[in-house]
Wavefront OBJ file of the C-alpha trace (Angstrom):
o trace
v -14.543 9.393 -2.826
v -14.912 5.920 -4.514
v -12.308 3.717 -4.206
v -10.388 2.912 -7.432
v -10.521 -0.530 -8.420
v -7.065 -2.543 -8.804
v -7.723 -2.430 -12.376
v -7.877 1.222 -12.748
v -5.105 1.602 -10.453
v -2.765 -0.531 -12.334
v -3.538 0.796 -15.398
v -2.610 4.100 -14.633
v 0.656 2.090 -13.103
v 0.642 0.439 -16.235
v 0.424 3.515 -18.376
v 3.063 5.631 -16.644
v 7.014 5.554 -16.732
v 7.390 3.029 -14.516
v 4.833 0.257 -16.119
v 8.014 -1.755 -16.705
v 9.839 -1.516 -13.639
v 10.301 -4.386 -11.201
v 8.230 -3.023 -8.123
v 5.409 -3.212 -10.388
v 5.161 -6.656 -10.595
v 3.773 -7.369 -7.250
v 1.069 -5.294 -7.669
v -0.086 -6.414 -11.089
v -1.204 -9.858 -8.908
v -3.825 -7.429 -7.463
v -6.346 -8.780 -9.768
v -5.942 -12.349 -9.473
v -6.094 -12.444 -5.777
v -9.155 -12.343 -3.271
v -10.017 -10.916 -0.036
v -10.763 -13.114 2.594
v -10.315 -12.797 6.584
v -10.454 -16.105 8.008
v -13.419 -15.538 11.052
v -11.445 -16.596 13.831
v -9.074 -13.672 12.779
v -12.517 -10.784 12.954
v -11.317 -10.159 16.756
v -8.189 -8.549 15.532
v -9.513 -7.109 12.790
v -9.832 -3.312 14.670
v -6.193 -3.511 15.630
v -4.959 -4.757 12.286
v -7.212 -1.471 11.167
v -5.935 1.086 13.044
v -2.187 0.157 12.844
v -2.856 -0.184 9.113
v -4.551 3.066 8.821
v -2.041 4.716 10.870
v 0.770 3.303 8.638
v -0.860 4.596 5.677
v -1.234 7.975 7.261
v 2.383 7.971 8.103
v 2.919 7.308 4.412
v 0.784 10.238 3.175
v 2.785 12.389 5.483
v 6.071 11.566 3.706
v 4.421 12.073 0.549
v 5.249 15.833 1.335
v 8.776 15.337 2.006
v 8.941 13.280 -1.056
v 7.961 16.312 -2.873
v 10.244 18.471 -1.520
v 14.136 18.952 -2.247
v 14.445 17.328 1.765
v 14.523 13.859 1.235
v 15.843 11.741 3.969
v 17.434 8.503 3.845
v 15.385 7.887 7.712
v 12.575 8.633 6.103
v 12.926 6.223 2.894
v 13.978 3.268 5.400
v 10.848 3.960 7.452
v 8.426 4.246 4.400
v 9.819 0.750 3.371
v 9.743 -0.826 6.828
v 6.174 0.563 6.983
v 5.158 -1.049 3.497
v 6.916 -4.089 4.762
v 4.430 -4.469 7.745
v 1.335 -3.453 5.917
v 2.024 -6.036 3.435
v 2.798 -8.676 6.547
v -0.325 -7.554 8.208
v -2.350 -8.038 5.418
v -1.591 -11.108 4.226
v -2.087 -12.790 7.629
v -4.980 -11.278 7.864
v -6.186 -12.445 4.148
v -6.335 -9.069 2.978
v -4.482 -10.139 -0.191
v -5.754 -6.978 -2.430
v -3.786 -4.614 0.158
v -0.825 -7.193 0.806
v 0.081 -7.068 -2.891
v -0.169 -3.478 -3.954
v 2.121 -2.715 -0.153
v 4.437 -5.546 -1.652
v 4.529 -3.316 -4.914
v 5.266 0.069 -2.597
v 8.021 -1.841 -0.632
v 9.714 -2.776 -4.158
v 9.482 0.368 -5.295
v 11.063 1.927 -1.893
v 14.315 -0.974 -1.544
v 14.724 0.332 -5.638
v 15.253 4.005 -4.655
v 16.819 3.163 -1.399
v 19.290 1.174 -3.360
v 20.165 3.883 -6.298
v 18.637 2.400 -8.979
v 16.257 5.239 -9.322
v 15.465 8.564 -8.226
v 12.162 9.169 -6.175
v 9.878 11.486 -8.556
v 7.041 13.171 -10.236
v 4.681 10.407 -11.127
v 6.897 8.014 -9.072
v 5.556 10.023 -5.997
v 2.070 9.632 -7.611
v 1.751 6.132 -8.120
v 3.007 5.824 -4.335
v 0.091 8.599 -3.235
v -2.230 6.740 -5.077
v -1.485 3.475 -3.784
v -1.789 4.707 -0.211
v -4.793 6.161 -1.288
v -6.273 3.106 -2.640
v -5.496 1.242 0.634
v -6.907 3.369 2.612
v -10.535 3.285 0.509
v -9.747 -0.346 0.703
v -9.172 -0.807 4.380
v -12.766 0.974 4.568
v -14.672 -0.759 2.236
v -13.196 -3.794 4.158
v -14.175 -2.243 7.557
v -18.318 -2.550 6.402
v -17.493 -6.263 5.570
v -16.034 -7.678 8.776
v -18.691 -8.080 11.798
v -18.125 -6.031 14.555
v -17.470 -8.335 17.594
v -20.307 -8.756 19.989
v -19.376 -7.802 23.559
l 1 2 3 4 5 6 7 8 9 10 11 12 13 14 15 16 17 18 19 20 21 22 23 24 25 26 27 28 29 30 31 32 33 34 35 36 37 38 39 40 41 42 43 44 45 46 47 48 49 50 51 52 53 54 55 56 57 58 59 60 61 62 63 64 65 66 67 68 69 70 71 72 73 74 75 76 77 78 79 80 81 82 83 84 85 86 87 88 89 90 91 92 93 94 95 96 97 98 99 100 101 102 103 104 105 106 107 108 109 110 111 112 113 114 115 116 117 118 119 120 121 122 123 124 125 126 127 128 129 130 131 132 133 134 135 136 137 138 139 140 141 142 143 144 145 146 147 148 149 150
């Protein structure tokens, strides 16, 4: 599966009901920001990885109780605090592309947690798609860092 580019990603965010809402401001930055892992950060870069990809998995997971009528309020709080430390994660680690679409998820998450809308339809697909795109991102990311020698 290719990775969608942050262009086609916020277009569809763009394009949907939410284009206009505040959490998708963040993410719109996608495009004006760069990738770029400082080397003396590479020896952290399989942590940062797997902690990130199990975040993101976490996510996805959720994405099933979003769906369904059983929507905790544990569960929102922990999707945000996860977004939080992706975004955290990323930026120290350069990864701006990731770091600003996470800061868009962890908008969007404080907005339902704090009533101003309800967690939906394409609301759950822009989320799904964003965890998506980080994850194809966090690969295509993988290929670029050297791999330590021993």
């Amino acid at each position: 599966m290719q990775s969608m580019t942050p262009e086609e990603l916020l277009t569809k965010i763009r394009n949907g009901r939410y284009g206009d809402r505040d959490f998708t401001q963040p993410m719109f930055k996608v495009i004006s920001v760069t990738d770029g892992c400082d080397p003396m950060y590479h020896e952290f870069f399989g942590d940062y990885y797997e902690e990130t990809l199990n975040h993101a998995g976490k996510l996805t997971e959720y994405i099933v109780e979003f769906k369904s009528d059983k929507r905790e309020k544990a569960t929102l709080q922990e999707s945000f605090r996860l977004t939080h430390t992706i975004k955290g994660a990323s930026a120290t680690m350069g990864f701006m592309t990731i770091a600003v679409v996470a800061e868009g998820l962890e908008s969007l998450f404080r907005s339902v947690k704090d009533g101003e809308f309800a967690l939906e339809g394409d609301m759950i697909e822009i989320i799904e798609d964003s965890i998506a795109w980080i994850g194809l991102r966090l690969e295509e990311i993988k290929l670029e860092i050297p791999t330590p020698e021993a």
